[in-house]
C-alpha positions as CSV (number, residue, x, y, z in Angstrom):
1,X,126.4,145.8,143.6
2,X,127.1,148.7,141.9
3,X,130.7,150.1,141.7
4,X,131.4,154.0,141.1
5,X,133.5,152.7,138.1
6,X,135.9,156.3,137.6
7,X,136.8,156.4,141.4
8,X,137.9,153.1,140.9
9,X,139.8,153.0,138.1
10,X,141.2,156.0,139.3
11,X,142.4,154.5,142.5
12,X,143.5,151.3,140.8
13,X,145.6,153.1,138.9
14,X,147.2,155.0,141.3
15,X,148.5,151.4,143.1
16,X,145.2,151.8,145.8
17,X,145.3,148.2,147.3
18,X,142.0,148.5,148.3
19,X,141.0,149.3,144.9
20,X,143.1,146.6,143.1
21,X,141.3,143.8,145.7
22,X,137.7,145.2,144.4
23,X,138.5,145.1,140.7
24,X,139.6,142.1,141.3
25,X,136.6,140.7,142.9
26,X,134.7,142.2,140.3
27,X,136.6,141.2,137.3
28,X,136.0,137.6,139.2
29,X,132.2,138.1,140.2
30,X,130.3,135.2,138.1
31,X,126.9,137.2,138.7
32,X,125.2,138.3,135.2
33,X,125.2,141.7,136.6
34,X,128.6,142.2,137.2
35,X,129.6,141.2,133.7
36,X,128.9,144.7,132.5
37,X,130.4,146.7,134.8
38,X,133.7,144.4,134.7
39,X,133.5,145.2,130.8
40,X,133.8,149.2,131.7
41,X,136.4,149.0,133.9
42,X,138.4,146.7,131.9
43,X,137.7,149.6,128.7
44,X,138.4,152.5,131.4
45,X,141.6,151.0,132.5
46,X,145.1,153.0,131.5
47,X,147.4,151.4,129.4
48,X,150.2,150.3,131.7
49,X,152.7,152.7,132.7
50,X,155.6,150.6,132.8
51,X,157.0,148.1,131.0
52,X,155.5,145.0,132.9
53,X,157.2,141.7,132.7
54,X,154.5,138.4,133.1
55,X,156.1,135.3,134.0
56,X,154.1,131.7,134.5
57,X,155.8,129.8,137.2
58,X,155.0,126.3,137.2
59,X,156.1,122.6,138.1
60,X,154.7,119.4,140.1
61,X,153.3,119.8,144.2
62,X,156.5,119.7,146.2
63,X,159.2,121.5,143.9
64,X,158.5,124.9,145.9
65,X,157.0,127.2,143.7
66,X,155.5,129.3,146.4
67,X,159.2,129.7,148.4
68,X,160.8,130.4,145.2
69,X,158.1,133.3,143.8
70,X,158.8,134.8,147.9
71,X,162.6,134.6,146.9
72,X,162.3,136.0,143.2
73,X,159.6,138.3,144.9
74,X,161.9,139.8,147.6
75,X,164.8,140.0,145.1
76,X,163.0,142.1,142.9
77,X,161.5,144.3,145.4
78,X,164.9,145.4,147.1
79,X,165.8,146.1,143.1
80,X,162.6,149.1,143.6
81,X,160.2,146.9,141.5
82,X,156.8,146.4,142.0
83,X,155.6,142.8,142.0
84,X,152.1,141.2,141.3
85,X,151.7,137.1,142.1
86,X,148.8,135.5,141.0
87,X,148.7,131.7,142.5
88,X,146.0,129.7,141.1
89,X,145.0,126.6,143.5
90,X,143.0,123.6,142.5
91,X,139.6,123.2,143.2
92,X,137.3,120.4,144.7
93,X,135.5,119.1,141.8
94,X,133.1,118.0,144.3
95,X,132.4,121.3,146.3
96,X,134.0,123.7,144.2
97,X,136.0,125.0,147.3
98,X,139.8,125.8,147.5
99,X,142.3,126.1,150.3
100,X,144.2,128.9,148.8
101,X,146.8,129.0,150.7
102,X,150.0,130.1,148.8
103,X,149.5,133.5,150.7
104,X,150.3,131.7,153.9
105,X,153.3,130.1,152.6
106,X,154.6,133.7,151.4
107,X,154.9,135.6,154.8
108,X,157.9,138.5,153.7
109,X,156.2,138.9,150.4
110,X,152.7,139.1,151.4
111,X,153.5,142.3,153.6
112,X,155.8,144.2,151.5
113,X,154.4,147.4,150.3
114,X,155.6,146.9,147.0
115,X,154.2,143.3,146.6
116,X,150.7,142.1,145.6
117,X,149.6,138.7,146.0
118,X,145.9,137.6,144.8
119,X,145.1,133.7,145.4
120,X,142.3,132.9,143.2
121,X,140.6,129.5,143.2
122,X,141.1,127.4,139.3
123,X,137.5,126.4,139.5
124,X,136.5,124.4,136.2
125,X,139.2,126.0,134.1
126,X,142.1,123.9,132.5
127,X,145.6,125.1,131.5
128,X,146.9,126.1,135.2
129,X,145.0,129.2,135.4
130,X,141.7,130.6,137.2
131,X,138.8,131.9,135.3
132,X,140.3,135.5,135.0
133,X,143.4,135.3,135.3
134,X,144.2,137.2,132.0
135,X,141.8,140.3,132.7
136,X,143.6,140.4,136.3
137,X,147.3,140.6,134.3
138,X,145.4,143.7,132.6
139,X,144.1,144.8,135.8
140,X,147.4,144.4,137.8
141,X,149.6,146.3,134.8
142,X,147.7,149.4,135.2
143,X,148.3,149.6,138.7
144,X,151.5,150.1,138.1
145,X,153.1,146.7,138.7
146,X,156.9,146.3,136.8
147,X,156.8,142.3,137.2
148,X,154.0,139.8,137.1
149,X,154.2,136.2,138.6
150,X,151.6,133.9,137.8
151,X,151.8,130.4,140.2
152,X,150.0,127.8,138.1
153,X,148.3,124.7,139.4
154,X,150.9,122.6,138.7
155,X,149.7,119.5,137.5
156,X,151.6,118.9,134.6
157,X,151.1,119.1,131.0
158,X,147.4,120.8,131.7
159,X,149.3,124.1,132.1
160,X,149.3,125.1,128.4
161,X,147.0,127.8,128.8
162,X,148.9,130.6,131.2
163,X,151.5,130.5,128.2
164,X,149.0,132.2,125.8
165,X,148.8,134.9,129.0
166,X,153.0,135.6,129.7
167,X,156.2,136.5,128.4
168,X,157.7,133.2,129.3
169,X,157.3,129.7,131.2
170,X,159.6,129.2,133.7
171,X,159.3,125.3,134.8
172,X,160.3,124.3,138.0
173,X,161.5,120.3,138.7
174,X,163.1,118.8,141.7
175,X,166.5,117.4,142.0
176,X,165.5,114.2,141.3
177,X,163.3,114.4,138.4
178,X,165.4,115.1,135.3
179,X,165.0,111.3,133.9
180,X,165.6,112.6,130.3
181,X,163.3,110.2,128.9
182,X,160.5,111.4,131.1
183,X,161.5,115.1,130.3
184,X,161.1,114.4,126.7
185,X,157.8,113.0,127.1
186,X,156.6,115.8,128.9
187,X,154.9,118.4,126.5
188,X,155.2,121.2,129.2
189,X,158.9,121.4,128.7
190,X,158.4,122.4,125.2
191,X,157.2,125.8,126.6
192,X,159.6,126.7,129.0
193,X,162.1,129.4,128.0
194,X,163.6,128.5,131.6
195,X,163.9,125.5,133.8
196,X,165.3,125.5,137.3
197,X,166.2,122.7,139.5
198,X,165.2,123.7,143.0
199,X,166.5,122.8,146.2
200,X,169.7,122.2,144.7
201,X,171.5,122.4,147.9
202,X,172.7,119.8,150.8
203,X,172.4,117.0,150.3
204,X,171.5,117.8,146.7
205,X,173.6,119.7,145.1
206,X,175.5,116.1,143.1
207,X,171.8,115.0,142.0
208,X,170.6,118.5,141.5
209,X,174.3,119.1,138.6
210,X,173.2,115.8,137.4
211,X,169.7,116.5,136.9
212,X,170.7,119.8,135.0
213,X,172.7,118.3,132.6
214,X,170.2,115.4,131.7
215,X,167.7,118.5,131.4
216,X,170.1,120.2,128.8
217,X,170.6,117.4,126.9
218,X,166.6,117.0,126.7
219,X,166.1,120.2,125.6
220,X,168.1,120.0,122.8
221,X,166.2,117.3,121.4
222,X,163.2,119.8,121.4
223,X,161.5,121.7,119.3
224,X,162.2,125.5,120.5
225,X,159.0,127.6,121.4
226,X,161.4,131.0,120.9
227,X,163.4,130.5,118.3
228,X,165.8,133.4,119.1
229,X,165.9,132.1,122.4
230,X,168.1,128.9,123.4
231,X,166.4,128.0,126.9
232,X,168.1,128.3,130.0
233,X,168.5,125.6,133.1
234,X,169.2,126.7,136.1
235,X,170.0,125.5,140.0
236,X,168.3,127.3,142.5
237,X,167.7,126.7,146.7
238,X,164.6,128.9,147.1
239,X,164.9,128.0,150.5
240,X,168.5,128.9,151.0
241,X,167.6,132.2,148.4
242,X,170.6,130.8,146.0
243,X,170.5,131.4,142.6
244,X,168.0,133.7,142.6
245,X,170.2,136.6,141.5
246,X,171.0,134.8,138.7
247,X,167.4,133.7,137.9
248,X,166.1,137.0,138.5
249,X,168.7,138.7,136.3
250,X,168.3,135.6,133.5
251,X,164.5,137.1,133.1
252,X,165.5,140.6,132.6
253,X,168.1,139.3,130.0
254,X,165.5,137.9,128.0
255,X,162.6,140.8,127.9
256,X,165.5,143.0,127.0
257,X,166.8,140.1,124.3
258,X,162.9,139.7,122.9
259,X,162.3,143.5,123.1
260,X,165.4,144.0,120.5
261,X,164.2,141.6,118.3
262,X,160.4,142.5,118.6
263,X,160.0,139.5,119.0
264,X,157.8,140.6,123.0
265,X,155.7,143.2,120.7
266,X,154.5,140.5,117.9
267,X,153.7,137.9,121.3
268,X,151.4,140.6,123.0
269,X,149.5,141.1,119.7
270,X,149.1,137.5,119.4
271,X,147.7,137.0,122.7
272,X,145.7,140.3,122.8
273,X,144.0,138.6,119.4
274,X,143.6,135.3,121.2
275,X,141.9,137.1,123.8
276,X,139.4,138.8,122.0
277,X,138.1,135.7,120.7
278,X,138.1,134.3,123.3
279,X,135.4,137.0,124.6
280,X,133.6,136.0,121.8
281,X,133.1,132.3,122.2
282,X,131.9,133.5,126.1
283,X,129.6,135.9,125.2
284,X,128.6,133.4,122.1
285,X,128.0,130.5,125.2
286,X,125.7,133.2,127.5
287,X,123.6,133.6,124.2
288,X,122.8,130.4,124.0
289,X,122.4,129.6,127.5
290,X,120.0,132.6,127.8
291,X,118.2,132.1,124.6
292,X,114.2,130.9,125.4
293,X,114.1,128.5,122.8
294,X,117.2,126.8,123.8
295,X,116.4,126.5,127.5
296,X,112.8,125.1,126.1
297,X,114.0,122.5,123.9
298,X,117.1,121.4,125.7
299,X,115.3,119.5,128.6
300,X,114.0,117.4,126.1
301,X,116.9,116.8,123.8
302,X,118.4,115.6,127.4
303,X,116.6,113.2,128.0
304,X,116.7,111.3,124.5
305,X,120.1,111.2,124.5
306,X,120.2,110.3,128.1
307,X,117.8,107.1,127.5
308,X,119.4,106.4,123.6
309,X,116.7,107.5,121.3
310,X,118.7,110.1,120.2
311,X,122.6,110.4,119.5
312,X,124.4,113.5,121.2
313,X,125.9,114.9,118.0
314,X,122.5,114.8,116.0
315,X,120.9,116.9,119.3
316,X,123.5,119.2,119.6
317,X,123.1,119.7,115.8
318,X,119.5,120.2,116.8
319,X,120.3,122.6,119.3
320,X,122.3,124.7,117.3
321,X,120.3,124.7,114.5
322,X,117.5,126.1,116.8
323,X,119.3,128.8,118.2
324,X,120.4,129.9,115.0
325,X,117.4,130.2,113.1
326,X,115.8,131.8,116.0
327,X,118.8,134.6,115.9
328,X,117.5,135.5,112.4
């Protein structure tokens, strides 16, 4: 389908709901012709207005990510912000399909004229997010947006990629799940800036203390991700909406602490360099899927290594070779 790519951009940019659903969808479209036009928008796009703060959100089924991003959501909001939530849901790796239903689960939010919230489905993707989740955070920070929340899958230490995407990881564990062995064990806590302990309240709150300070003790005995940052637990009922002043206001503290230090500045360069190559190995990967040659030998190749004549590294080598000589 072809999109009128300047009305567009110009609506997205002017916070058009509409608009940012349809950019969205096209950003996401997998169809070859799409590609091309999600390209131009992305180019077209503003650089963001405001000074947008991404956050990943993550932690294991059950610690209540969704009811604490509606808490952090609505907490921000009343403070006049605009607030984007990505939530990335598994999918069947039998059918593909996803339930996303972290929408439902966010009632208040989802209706708030100053919230957006996008469910996209992970599909093969690893690392917690979806397959554009990073053009999206571009997307979402020209419309305007002052605070980015991205729900990751949540399936433990898998969620390495969203980091290369945000400011900071905040982790999320429950009451009972600060074994400090376990903690260390987990590689995911090495990128958290923040960790809260939710539903910290009755009958809780003795576990949830203890919890924290097993945490705190772990962390210490970890390598820091930010070295000018010393990372931060926290208790929080997300249901009862307690602590999320505190966490709210502990996120601010550090853009402003990271942003002194330039410390945000040299991050976003990283990642924007990260992403470019990441285009690369794509576009490198529809190449070869697309080349003739390649989709003549490759049948073949298949079914060597498939029956053993033929080892998998030598017919990749093959492969390869192939496509590159044919590029010449």
């Amino acid at each position: 389908m072809k999109h009128d790519l300047a009305r567009l951009r110009d609506e997205i940019c002017q916070g058009h709901r509409r608009a940012i659903a349809k950019g969205i969808t096209l950003l996401e479209s997998t169809h070859l012709q799409d590609a091309e036009q999600a390209a131009a928008l992305l180019t077209a796009l503003d650089d963001p207005s405001r000074d947008t703060l991404r956050v990943a959100i993550s932690g294991p089924p059950g610690v209540g990510k969704s009811t604490l991003i509606e808490a952090l959501g609505m907490q921000a909001v009343e403070q006049g912000m605009r607030v984007g939530v990505l939530t990335v849901d598994p999918s069947s790796r039998l059918s593909g399909g996803s339930i996303l239903g972290d929408k439902t689960r966010m009632p208040r939010l989802s209706v708030h004229p100053s919230a957006y919230i996008r469910p996209t489905p992970a599909g093969t993707v690893l690392g917690g997010v979806a397959r554009r989740t990073r053009e999206t955070i571009r997307l979402l920070e020209a419309a305007g947006f002052d605070l980015l929340l991205v729900e990751t899958v949540g399936v433990g230490q898998s969620e390495t990629e969203v980091d290369g995407m945000v400011d900071l990881f905040v982790l999320l564990l429950l009451p009972n799940g600060g074994d400090e062995l376990q903690g260390i064990k987990r590689g995911i806590m090495e990128l958290a800036e923040i960790i809260v302990i939710n539903k910290a309240d009755s009958p809780w709150q003795e576990v949830a203390a203890s919890t924290a300070a097993q945490v705190r003790q772990a962390t210490r005995l970890l390598q820091r991700k930010t070295p000018l940052w010393e990372p931060q637990v926290l208790l929080t009922s997300a249901q009862q909406e307690e602590g999320i002043d505190l966490l709210l206001e502990t996120l601010q503290t550090f853009r402003r602490q990271m942003q002194q230090q330039g410390a945000l500045q040299q991050k976003r360069e990283a990642q924007a360099t990260s992403w470019m190559w990441e285009r690369v190995y794509e576009g490198l990967r529809q190449l070869l899927h697309a080349d003739t040659l390649v989709a003549q030998l490759a049948p073949e190749l298949e079914r060597q290594v498939a029956q053993g004549l033929l080892g998998p590294v030598e017919a990749a080598e093959r492969l390869l070779h192939s496509f590159a000589k044919a590029r010449k």
